[in-house]
N, CA, C, O and CB atoms as a CASP TS submission, in Angstrom:
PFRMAT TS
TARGET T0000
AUTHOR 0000-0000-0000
METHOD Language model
MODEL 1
PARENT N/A
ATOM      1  N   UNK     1     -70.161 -33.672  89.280  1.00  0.00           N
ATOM      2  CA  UNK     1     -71.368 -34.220  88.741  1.00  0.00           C
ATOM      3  C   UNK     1     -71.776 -35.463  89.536  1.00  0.00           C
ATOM      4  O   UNK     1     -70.927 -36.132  90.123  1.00  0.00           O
ATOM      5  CB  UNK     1     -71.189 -34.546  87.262  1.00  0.00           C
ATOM      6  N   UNK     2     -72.931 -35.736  89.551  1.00  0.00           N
ATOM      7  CA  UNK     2     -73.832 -37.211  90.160  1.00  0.00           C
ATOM      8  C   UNK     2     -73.667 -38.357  89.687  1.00  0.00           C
ATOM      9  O   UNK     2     -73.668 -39.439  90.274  1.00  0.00           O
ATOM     10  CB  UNK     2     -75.245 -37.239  90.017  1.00  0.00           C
ATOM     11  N   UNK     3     -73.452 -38.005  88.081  1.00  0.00           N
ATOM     12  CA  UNK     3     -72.410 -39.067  87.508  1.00  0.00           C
ATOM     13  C   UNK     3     -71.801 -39.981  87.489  1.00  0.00           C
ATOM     14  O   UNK     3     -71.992 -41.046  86.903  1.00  0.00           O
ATOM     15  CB  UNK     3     -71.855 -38.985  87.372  1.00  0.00           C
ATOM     16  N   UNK     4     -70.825 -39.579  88.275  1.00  0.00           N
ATOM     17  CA  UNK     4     -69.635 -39.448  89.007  1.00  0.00           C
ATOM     18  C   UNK     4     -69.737 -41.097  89.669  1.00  0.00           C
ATOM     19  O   UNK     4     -68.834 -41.920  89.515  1.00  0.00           O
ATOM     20  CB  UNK     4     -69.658 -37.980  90.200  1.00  0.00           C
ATOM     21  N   UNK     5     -70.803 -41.324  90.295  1.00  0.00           N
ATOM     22  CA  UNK     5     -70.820 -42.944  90.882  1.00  0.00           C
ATOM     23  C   UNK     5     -70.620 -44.139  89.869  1.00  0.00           C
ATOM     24  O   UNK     5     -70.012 -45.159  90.194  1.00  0.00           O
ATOM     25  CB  UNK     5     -72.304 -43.277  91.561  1.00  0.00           C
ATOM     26  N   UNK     6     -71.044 -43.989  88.909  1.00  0.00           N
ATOM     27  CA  UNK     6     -71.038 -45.169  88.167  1.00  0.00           C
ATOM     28  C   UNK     6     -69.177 -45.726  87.898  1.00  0.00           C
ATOM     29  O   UNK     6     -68.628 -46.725  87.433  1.00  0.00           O
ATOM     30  CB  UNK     6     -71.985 -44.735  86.615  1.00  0.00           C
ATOM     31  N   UNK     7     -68.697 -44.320  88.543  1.00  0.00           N
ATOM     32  CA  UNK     7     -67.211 -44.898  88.439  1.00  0.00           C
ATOM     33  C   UNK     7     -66.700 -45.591  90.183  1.00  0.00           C
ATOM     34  O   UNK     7     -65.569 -45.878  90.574  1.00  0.00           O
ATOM     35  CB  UNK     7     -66.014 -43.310  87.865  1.00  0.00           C
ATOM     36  N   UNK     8     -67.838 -45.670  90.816  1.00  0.00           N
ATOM     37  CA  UNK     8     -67.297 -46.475  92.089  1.00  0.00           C
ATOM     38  C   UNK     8     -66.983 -48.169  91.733  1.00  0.00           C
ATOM     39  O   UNK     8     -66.026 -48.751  92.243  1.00  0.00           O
ATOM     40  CB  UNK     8     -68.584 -46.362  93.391  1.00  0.00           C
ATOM     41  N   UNK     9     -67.865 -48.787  90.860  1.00  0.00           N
ATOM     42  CA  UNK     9     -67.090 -50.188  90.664  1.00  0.00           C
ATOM     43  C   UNK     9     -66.101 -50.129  90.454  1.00  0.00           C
ATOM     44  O   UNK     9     -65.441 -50.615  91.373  1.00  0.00           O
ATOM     45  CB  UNK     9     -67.363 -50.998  89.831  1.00  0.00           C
ATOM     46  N   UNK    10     -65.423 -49.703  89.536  1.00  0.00           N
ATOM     47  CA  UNK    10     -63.313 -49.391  89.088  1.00  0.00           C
ATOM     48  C   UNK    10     -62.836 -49.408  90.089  1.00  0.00           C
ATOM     49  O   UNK    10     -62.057 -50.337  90.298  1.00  0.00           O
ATOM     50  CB  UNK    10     -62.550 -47.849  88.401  1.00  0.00           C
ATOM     51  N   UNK    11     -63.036 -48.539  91.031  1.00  0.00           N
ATOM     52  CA  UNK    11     -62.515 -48.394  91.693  1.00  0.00           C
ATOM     53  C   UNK    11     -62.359 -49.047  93.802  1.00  0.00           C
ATOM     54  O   UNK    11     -61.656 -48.930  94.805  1.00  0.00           O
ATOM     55  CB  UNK    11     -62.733 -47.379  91.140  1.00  0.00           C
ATOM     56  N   UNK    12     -63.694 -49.749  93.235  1.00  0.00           N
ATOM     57  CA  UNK    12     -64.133 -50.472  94.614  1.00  0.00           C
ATOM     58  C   UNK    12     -62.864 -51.976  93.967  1.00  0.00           C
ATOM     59  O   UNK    12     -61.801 -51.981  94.589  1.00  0.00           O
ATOM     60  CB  UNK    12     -66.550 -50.925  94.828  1.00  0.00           C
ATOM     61  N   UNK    13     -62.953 -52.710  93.232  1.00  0.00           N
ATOM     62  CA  UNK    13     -62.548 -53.658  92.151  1.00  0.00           C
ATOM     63  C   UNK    13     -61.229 -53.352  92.039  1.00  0.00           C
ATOM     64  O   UNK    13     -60.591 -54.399  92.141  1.00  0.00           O
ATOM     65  CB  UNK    13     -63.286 -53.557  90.797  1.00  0.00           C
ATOM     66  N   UNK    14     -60.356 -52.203  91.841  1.00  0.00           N
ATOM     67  CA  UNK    14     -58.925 -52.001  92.254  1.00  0.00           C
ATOM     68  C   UNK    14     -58.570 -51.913  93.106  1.00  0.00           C
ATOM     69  O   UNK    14     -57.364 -52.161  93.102  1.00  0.00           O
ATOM     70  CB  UNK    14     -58.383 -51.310  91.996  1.00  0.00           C
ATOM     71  N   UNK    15     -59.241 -51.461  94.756  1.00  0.00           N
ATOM     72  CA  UNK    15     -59.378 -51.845  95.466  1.00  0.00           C
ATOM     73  C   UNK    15     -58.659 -52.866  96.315  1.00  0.00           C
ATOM     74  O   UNK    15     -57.683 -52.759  97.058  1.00  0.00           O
ATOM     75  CB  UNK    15     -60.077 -51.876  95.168  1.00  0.00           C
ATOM     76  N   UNK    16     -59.723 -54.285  95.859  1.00  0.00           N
ATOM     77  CA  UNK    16     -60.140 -55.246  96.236  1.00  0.00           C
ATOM     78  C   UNK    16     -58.772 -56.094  95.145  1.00  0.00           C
ATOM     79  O   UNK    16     -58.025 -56.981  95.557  1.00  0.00           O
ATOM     80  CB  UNK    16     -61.914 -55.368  96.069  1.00  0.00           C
ATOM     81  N   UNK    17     -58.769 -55.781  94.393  1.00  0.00           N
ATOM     82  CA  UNK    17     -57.300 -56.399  93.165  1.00  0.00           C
ATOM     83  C   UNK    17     -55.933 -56.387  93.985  1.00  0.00           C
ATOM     84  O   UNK    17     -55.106 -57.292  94.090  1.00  0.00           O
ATOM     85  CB  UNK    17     -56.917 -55.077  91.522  1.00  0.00           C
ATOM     86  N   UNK    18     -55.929 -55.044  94.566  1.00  0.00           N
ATOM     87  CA  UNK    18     -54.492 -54.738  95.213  1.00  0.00           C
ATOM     88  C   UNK    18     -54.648 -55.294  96.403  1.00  0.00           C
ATOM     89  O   UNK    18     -53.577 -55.657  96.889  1.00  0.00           O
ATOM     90  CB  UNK    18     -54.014 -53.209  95.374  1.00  0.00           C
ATOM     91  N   UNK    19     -55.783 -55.539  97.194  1.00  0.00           N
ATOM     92  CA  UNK    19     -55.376 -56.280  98.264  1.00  0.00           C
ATOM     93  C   UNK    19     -55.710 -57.681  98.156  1.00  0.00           C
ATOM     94  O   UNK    19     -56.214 -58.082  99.205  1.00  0.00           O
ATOM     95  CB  UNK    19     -55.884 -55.760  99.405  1.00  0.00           C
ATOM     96  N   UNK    20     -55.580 -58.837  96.993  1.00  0.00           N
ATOM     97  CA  UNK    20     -55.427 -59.512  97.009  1.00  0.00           C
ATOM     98  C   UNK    20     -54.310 -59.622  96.636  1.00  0.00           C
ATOM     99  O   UNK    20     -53.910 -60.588  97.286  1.00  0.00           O
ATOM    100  CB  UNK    20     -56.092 -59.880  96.791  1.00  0.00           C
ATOM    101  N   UNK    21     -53.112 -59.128  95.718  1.00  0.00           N
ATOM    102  CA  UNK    21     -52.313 -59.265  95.345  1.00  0.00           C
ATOM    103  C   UNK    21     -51.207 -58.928  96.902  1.00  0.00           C
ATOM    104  O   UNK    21     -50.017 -59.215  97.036  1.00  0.00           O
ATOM    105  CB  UNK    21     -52.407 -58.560  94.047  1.00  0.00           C
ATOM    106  N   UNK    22     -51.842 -58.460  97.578  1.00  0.00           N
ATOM    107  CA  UNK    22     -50.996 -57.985  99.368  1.00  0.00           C
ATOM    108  C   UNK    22     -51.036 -59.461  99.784  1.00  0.00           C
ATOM    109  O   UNK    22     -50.014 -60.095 100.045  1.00  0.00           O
ATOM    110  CB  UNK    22     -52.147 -56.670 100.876  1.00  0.00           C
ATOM    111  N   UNK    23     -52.445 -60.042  99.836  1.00  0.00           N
ATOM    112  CA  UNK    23     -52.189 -61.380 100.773  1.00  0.00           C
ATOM    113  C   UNK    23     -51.844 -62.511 100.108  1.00  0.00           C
ATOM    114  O   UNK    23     -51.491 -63.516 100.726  1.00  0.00           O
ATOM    115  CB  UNK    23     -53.365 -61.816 101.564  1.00  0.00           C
ATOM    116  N   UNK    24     -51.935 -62.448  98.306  1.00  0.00           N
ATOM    117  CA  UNK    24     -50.956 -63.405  97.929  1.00  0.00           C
ATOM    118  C   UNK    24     -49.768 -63.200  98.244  1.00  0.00           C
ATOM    119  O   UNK    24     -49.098 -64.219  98.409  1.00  0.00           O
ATOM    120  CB  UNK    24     -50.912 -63.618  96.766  1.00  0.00           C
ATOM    121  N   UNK    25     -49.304 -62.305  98.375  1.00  0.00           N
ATOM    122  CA  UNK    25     -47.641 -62.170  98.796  1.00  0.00           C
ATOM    123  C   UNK    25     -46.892 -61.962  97.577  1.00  0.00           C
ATOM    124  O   UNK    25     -45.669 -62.087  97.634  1.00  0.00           O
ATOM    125  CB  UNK    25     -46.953 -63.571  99.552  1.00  0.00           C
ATOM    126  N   UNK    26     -47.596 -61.583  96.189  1.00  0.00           N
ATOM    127  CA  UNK    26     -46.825 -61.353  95.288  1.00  0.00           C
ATOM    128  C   UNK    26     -47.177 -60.070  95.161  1.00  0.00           C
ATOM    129  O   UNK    26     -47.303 -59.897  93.948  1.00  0.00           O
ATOM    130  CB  UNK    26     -46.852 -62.158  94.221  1.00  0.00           C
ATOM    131  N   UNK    27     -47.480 -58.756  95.901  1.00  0.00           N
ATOM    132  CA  UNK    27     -47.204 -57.768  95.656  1.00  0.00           C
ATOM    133  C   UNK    27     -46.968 -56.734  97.073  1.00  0.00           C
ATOM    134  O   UNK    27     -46.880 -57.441  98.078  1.00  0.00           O
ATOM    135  CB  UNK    27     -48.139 -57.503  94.719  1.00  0.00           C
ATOM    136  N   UNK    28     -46.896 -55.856  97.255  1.00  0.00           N
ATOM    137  CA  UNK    28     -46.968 -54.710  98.194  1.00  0.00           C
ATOM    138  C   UNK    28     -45.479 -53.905  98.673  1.00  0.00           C
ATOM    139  O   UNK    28     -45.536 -53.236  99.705  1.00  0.00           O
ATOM    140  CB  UNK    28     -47.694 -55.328  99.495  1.00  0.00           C
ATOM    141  N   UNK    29     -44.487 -53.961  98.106  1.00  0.00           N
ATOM    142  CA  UNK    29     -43.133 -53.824  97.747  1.00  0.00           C
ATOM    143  C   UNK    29     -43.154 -52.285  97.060  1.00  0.00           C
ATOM    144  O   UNK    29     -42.710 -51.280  97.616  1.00  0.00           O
ATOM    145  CB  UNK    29     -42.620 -55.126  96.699  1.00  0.00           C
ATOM    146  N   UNK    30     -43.557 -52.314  96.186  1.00  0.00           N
ATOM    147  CA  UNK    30     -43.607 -51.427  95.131  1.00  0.00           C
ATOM    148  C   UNK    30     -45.166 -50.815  94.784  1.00  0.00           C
ATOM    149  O   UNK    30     -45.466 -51.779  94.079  1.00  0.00           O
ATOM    150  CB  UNK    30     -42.989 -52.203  93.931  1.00  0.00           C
ATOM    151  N   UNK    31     -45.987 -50.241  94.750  1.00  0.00           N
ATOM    152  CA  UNK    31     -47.066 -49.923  94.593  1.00  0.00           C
ATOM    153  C   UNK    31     -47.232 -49.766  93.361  1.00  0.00           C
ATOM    154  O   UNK    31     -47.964 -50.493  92.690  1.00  0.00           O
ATOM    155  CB  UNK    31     -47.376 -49.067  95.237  1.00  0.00           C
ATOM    156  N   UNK    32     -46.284 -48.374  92.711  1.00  0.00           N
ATOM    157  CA  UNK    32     -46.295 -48.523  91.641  1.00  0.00           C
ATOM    158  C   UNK    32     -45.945 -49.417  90.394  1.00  0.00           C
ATOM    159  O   UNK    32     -46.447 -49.394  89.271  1.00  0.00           O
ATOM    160  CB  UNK    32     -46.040 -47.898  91.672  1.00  0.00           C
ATOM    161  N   UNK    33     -45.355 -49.885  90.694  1.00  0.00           N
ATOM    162  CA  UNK    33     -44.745 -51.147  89.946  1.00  0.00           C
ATOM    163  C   UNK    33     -45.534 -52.309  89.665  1.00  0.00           C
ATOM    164  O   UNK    33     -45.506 -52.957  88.618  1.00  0.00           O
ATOM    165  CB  UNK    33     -43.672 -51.679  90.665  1.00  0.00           C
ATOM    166  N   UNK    34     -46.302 -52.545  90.764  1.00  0.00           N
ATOM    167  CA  UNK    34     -47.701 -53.355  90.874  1.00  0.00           C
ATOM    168  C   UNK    34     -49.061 -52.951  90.075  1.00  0.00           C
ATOM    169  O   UNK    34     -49.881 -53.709  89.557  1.00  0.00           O
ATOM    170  CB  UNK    34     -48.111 -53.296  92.342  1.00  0.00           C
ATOM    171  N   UNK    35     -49.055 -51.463  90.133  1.00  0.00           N
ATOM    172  CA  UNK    35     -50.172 -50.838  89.072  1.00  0.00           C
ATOM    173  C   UNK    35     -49.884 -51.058  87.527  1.00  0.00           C
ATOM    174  O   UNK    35     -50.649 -51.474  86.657  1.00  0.00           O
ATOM    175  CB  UNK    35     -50.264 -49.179  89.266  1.00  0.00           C
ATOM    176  N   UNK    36     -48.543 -50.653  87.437  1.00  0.00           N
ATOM    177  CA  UNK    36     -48.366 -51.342  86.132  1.00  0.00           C
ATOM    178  C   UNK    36     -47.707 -52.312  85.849  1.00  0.00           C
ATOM    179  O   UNK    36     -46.998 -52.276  84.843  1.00  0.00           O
ATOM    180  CB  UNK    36     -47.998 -50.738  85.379  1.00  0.00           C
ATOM    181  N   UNK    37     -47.754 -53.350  86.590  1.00  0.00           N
ATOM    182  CA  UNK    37     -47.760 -55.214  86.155  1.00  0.00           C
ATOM    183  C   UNK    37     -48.496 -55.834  85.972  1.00  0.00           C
ATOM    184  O   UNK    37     -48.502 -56.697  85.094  1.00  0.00           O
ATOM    185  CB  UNK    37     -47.406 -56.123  86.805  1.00  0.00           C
ATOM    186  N   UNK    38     -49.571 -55.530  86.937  1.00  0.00           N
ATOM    187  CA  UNK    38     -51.053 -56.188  86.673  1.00  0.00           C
ATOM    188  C   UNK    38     -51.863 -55.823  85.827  1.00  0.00           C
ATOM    189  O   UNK    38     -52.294 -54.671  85.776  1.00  0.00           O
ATOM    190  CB  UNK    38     -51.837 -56.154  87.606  1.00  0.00           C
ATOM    191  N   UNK    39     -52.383 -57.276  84.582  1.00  0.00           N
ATOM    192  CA  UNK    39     -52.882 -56.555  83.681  1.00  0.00           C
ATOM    193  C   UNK    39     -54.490 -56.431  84.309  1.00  0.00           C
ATOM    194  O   UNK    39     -55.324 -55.929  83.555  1.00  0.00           O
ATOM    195  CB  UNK    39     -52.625 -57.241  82.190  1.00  0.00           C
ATOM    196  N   UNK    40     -54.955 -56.906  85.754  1.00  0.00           N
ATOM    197  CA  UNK    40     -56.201 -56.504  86.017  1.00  0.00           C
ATOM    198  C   UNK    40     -56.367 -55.022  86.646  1.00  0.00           C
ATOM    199  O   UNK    40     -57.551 -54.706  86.760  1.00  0.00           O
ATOM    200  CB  UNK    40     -56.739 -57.508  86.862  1.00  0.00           C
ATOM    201  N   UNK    41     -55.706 -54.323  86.956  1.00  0.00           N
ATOM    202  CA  UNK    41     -54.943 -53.013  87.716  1.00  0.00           C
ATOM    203  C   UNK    41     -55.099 -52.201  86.823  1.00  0.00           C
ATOM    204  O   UNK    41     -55.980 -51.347  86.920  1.00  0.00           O
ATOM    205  CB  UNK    41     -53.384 -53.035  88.151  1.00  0.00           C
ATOM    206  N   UNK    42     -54.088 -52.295  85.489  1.00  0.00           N
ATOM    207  CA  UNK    42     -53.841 -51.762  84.123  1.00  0.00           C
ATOM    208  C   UNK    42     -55.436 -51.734  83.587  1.00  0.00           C
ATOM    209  O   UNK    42     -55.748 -50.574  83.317  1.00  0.00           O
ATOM    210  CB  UNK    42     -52.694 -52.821  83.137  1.00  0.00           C
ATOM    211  N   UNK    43     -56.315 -52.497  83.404  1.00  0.00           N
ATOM    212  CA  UNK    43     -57.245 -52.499  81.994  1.00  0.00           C
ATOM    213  C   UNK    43     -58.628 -51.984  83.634  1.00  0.00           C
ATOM    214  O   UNK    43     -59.605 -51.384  83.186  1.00  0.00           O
ATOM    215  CB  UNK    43     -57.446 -54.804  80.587  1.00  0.00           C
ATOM    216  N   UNK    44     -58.666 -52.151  84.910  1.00  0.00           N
ATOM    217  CA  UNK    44     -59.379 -51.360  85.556  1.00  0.00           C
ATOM    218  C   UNK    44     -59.479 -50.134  85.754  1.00  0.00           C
ATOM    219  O   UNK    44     -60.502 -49.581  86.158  1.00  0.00           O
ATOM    220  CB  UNK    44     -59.362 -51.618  86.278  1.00  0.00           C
ATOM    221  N   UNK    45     -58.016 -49.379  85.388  1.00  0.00           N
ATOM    222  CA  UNK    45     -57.508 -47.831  85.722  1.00  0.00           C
ATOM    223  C   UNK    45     -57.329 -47.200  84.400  1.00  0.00           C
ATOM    224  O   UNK    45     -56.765 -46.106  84.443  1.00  0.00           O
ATOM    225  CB  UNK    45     -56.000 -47.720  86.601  1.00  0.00           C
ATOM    226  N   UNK    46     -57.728 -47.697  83.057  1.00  0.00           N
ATOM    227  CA  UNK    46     -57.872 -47.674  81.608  1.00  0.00           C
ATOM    228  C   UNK    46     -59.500 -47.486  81.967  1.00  0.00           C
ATOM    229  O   UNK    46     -59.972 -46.385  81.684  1.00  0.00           O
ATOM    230  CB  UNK    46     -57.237 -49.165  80.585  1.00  0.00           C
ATOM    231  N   UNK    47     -59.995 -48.037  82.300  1.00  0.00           N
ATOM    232  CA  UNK    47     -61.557 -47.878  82.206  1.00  0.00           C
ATOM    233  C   UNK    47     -62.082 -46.992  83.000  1.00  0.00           C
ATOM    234  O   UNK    47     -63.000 -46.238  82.679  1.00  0.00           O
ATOM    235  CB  UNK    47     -62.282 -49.018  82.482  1.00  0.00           C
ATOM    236  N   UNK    48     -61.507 -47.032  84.129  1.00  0.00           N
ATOM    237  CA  UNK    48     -62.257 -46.036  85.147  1.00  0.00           C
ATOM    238  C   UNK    48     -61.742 -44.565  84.384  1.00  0.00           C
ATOM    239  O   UNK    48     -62.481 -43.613  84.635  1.00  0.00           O
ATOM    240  CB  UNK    48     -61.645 -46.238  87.079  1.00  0.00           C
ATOM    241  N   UNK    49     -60.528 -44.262  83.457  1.00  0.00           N
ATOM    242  CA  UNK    49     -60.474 -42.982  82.920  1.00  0.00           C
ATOM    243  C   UNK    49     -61.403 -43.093  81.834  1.00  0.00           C
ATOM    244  O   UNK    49     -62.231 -42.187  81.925  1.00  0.00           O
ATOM    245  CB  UNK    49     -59.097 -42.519  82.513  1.00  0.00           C
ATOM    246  N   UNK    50     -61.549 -43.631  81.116  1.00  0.00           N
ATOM    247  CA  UNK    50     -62.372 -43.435  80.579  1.00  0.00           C
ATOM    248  C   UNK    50     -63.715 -43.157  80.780  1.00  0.00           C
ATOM    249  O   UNK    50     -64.080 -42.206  80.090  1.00  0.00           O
ATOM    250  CB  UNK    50     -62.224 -43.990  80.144  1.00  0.00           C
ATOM    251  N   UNK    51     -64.727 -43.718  81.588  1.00  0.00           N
ATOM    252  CA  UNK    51     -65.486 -43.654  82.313  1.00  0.00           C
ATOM    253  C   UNK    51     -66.082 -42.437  82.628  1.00  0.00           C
ATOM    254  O   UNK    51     -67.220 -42.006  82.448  1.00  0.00           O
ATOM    255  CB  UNK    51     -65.093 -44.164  83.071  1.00  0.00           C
ATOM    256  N   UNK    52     -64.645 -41.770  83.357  1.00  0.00           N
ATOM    257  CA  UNK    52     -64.676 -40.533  84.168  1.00  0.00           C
ATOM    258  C   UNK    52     -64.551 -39.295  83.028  1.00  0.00           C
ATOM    259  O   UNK    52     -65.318 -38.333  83.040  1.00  0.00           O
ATOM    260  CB  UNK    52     -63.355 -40.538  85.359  1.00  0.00           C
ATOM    261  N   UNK    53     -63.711 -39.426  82.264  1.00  0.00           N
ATOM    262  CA  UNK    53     -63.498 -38.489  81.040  1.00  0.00           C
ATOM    263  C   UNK    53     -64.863 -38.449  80.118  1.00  0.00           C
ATOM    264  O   UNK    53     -65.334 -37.394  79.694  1.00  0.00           O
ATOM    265  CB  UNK    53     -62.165 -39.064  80.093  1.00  0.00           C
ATOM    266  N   UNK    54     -65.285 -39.415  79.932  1.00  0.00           N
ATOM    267  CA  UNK    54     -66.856 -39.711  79.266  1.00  0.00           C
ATOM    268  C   UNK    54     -68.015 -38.898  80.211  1.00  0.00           C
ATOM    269  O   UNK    54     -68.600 -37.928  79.729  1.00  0.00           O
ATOM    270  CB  UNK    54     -67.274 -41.633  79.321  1.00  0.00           C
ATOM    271  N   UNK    55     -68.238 -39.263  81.283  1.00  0.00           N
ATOM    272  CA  UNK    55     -68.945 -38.530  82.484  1.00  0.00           C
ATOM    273  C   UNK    55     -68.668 -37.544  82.481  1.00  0.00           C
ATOM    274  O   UNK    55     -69.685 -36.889  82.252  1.00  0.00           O
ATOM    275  CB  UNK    55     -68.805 -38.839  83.692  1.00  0.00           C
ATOM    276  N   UNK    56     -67.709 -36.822  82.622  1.00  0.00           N
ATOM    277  CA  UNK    56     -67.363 -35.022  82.632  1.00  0.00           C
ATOM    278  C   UNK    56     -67.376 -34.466  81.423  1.00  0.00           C
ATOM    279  O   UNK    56     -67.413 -33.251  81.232  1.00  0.00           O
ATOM    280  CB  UNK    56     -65.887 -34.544  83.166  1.00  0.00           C
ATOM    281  N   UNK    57     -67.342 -35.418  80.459  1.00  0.00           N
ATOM    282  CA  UNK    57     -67.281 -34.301  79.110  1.00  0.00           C
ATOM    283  C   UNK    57     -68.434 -34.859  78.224  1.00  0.00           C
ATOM    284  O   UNK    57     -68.123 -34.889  77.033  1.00  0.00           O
ATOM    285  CB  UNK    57     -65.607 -34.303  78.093  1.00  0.00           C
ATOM    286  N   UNK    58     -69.845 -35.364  78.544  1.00  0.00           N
ATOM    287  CA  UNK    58     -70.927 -35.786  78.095  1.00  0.00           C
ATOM    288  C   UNK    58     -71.914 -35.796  79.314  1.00  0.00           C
ATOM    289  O   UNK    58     -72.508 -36.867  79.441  1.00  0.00           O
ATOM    290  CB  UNK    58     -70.706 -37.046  77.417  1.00  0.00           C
ATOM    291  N   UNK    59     -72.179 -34.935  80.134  1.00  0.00           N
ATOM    292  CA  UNK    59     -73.271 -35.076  81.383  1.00  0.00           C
ATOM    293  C   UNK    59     -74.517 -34.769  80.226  1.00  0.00           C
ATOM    294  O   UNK    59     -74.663 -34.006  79.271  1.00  0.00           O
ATOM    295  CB  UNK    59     -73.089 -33.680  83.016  1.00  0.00           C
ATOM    296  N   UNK    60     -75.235 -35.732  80.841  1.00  0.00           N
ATOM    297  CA  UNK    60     -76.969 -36.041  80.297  1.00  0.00           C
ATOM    298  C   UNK    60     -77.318 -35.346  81.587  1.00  0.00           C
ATOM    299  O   UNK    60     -78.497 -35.186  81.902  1.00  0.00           O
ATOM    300  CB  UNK    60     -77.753 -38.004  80.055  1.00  0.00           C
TER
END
């Protein structure tokens, strides 16, 4: 679906989250471990499913 874009902020924004957390130097070790420590990571990748689940199962 065309939809489908309004989920590029989430994901431009997680992005941009994980590579700040690279050049603070408090993450890039663990990837996963980093997705779920960060509660900005966590409540961006909570929304973007939602988002996306809303978009595919309600197209206007």
């Amino acid at each position: 679906t065309t939809n489908l874009i309004y989920t590029v902020p989430f994901v431009v924004y997680g992005i941009f989250r994980y590579l700040f957390l690279l050049h603070r130097g408090t993450g890039g070790n663990d990837t996963a471990r980093d997705m779920l420590r960060d509660p900005h990571l966590l409540i961006t990748g909570l929304l973007w499913l939602m988002v996306t689940i809303g978009v595919i199962a309600w197209p206007v």
